[in-house]
N, C-alpha and C positions, 0 to 999 in steps of 0.2 A: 504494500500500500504506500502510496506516494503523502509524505507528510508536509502537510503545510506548514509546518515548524520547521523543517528541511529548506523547503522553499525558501522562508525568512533567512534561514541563515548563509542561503549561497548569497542572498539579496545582499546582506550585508557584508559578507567577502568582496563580491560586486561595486559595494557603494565604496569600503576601504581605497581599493585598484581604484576605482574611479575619481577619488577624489571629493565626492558627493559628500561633505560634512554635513550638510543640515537634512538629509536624508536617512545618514550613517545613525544622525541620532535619534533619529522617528523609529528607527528599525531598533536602536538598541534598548527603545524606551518597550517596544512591542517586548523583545526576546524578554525583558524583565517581569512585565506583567505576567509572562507567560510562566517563567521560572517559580516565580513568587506562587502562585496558584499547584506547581506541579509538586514544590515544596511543602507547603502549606498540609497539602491533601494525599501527598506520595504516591503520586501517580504523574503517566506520561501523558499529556494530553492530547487526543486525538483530533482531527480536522473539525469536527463538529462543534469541540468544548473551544478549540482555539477561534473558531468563527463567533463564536460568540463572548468572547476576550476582546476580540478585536473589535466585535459589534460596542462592545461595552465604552469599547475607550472611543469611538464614533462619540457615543453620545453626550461622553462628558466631556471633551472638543464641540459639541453643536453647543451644551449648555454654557462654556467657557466665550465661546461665540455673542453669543447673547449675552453676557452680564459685561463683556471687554465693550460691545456695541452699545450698550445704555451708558456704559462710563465715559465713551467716547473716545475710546484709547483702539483704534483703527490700526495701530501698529501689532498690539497682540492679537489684535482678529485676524491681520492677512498671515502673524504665526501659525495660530490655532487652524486655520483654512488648509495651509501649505501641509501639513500636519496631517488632515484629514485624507488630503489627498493621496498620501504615502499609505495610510492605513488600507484607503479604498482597495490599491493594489491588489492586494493578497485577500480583497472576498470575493465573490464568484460575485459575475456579471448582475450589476443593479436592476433593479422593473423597471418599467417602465411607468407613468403614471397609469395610462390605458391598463398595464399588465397588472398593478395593483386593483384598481376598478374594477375588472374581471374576477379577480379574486377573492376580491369582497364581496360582490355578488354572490358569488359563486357559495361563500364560504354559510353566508344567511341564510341561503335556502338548503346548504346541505346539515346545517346544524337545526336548522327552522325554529332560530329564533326571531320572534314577533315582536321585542319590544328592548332599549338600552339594558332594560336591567338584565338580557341575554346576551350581555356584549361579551363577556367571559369565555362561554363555549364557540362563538365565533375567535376571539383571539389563539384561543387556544387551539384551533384546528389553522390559522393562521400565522401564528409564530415560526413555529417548526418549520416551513415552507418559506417563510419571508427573513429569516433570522439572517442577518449581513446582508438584506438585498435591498431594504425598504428603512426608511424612516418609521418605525414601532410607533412615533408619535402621531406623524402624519395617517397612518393607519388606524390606529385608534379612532383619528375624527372621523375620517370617512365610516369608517363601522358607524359612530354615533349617528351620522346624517343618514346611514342606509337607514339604522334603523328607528328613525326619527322619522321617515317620511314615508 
């Protein structure tokens, strides 16, 4: 089995040779998250736990985004951004807005919930399938508005 963890670390032999400092350190920031978690719990983490390591530090980069943005310090934001975009690398190709839309659909009627308070068994037939691909936030609205209307 080919490990995404594997991946990361040719990435940063890659970025050393290359020169890429401020990539070098996006990747060594990842391999640590990653360490830290395999330590913690002694185990080797596999593609699925690491996709959602990486999902994880997505979103506290979007929420560092937002609080650098209301501060007005546009300097930490295009950090946090450039950041983001090193992480995107290594998850499997994003949806599409449509390709979310589809699947929120899809996910309503397969769960057949009828009202927010069923947002739950929709997320949760939705996670697994969107987990590194989609903004979890952005999706939770749209769940709300499917099942709002």
């Amino acid at each position: 089995m080919d490990l995404l963890t594997d991946r990361i670390k040719e990435d940063m032999k890659a970025s050393m040779k290359g020169g890429a400092k401020a990539r070098l350190g996006v990747i060594r920031l990842i391999l640590a998250a990653i360490k830290q978690i395999e330590v913690d719990e002694r185990i080797q983490l596999d593609n699925e736990r690491t996709i959602v390591t990486l999902d994880k530090m997505l979103k506290q980069r979007r929420e560092s985004i937002r609080q650098f943005g209301d501060a007005g310090r546009l300097d930490l934001v295009a950090i946090e951004e450039a950041e983001i975009l090193v992480i995107q690398d290594f998850l499997p190709q994003a949806l599409s807005e449509e390709e979310v839309d589809v699947m929120v659909s899809d996910a309503v009627l397969e769960s057949g919930a009828e009202s927010v308070k069923d947002m739950g068994k929709v997320m949760a037939i939705l996670k697994a399938k969107m987990q590194g691909r989609a903004d979890m936030s952005i999706v939770s609205t749209k769940i709300k508005a499917a099942l709002a209307g």
